[in-house]
N, C-alpha and C positions, 0 to 999 in steps of 0.2 A: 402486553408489556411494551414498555419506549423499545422502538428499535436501535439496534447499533448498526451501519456497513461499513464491514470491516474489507480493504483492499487487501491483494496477500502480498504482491511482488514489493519486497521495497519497507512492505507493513509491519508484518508477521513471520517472513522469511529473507534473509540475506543472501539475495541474488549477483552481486556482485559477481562473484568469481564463475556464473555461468556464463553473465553476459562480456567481460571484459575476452576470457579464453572463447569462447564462439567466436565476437571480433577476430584477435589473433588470431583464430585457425584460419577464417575465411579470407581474411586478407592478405595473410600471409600465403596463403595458395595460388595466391595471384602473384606472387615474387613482389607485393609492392610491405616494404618497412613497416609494420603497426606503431601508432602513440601510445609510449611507454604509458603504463598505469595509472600514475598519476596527472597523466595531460588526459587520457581517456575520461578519468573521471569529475576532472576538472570543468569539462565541455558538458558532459553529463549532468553534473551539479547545477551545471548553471541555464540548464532551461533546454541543452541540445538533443536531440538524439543522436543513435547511434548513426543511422542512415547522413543526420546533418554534417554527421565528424569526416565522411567523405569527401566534402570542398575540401577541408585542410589535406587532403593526402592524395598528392597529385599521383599520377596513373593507375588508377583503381577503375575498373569497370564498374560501375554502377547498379546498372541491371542483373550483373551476376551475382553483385555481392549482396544487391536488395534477396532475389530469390532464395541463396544461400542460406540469410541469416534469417527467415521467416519460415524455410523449411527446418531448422535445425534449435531455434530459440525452444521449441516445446516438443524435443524429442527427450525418451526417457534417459538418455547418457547422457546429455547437458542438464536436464534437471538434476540429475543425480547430483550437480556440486553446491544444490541450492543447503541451508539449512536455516532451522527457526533464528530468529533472535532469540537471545538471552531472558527469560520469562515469558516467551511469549504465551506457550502454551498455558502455563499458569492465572496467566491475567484473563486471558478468554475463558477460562475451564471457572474463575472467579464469575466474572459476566453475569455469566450464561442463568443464573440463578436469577438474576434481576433485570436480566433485558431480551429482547429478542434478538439473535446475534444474526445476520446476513451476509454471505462471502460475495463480495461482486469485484469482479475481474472481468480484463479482456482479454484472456487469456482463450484461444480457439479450440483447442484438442481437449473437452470434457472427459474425453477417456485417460486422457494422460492425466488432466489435473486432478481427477478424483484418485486416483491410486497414486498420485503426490501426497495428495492430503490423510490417504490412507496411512502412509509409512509416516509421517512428519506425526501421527497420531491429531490430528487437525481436525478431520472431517465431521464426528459427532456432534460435533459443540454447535455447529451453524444450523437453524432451522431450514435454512435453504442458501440454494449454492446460485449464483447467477454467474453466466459467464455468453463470452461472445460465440454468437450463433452463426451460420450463413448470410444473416443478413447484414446489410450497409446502414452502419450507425457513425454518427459524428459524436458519441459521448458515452459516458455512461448510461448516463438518464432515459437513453433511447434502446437500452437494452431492454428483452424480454423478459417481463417479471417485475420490473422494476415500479410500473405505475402501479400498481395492483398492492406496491408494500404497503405498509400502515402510515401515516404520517406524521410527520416530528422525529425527534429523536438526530442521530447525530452519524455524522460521516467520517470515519478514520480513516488518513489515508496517508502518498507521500510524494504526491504530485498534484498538477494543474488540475487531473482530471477527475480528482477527487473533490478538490476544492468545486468543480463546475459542477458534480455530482451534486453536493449542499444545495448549492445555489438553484439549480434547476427543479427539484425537489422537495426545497424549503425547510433544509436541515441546519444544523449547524455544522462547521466543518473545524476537526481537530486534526491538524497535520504534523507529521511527526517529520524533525530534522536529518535524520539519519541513513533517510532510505537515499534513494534516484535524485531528488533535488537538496539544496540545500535550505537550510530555513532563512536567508535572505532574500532569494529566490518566493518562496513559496511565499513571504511578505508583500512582494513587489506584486504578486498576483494576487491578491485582497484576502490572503488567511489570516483571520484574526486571533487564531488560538493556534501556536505552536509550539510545542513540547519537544524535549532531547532523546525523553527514554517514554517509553510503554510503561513503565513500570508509574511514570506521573496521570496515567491514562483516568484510573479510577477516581483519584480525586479531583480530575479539571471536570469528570462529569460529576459529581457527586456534588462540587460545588457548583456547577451550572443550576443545580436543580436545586437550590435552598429558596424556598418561596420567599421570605425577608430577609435580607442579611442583615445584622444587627449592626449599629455602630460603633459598638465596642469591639477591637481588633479581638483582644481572647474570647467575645464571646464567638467570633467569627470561627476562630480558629478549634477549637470546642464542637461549636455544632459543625463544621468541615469531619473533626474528630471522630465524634461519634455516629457519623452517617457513613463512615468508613469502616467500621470495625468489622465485618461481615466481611468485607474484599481485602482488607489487611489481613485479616487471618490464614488466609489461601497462600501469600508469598512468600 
């Protein structure tokens, strides 16, 4: 079956309110003011990390707050304020019949993320789970497991490093506007398919795959139609 890899941070799950509150606590621990929410995710949106949001915020120890937020981003009490997007579950559980589904994160703590995926009801649906190992990787691409996938097929994701995922792999990359960056953003860095909701998910692939499209817009819209009815039915 085409494979799908599916990112989860940002993807699949609405992390927001882990990463903004971990920010907060840690910085705030240091007596120095946090950027209100919307300036947090302003910078976030637009290409920064968290770590980069530090220039802006003069007397923050660095090194404290790098070790802080890297021991505490994938403990089971910060996960805890993650949850799915809105269909999410739905649309991969729809998939899963027609493609080969793939979780790839860099997420480090396997033990934490599988009893993430456990509660979030997540975990069955992926044939296999990739995530970040011991080792020093610059991408996803260079994770374990990853050259070994099948080839073709398509990259979901909601950042840079999804899109370089595609690229390096020779997938297509559909990114979604919602998660960590913004879909302007994610333009500027050469996504060419980018969607608002998950819920457009099934038919941007559904229509990738029409071997002729026809010149007639209804008949376009027709065969889009009925190569959909099978994943419409699931929502």
């Amino acid at each position: 079956m085409t494979p799908i890899l599916f990112d989860l941070d940002g993807t699949l799950i609405d992390v927001s309110a882990r990463h903004y509150s971990l920010y907060k606590s840690v910085i705030s621990g240091q007596g120095v003011e946090a950027l209100p929410p919307g300036d947090y995710w302003r910078h976030r949106r637009a290409g920064e990390s968290t770590i980069d949001l530090l220039a802006v915020t003069p007397g923050v120890n660095v090194e404290r707050f790098t070790a802080a937020w890297m021991d505490g981003i994938e403990q089971p009490a910060w996960l805890a304020l993650d949850e799915p997007y809105e269909g999410a579950v739905e649309i991969i559980e729809a998939l899963r019949s027609e493609y080969d589904l793939v979780l790839i994160t860099l997420r480090r703590d396997r033990v934490a993320l599988m009893a993430q995926l456990d509660a979030l009801q997540m975990r069955s649906y992926f044939t296999k789970i990739i995530c970040h190992g011991p080792e020093l990787v610059r991408g996803k691409h260079q994770l374990k497991g990853v050259a070994e996938l099948p080839p073709g097929g398509y990259a979901v994701g909601d950042t840079e490093a999804d899109i370089e995922l595609a690229s390096q792999t020779g997938r297509q990359a559909i990114c979604l506007s919602y998660g960590v960056r913004s879909g302007c953003y994610l333009a500027s860095r050469g996504a060419e398919t980018v969607i608002s909701s998950l819920r457009e998910l099934p038919e941007v692939i559904t229509a990738a795959e029409l071997p002729d499209l026809p010149r007639d817009v209804a008949d376009v819209e027709q065969g889009v139609a009925l190569r959909n009815v099978h994943l419409r039915a699931s929502f």
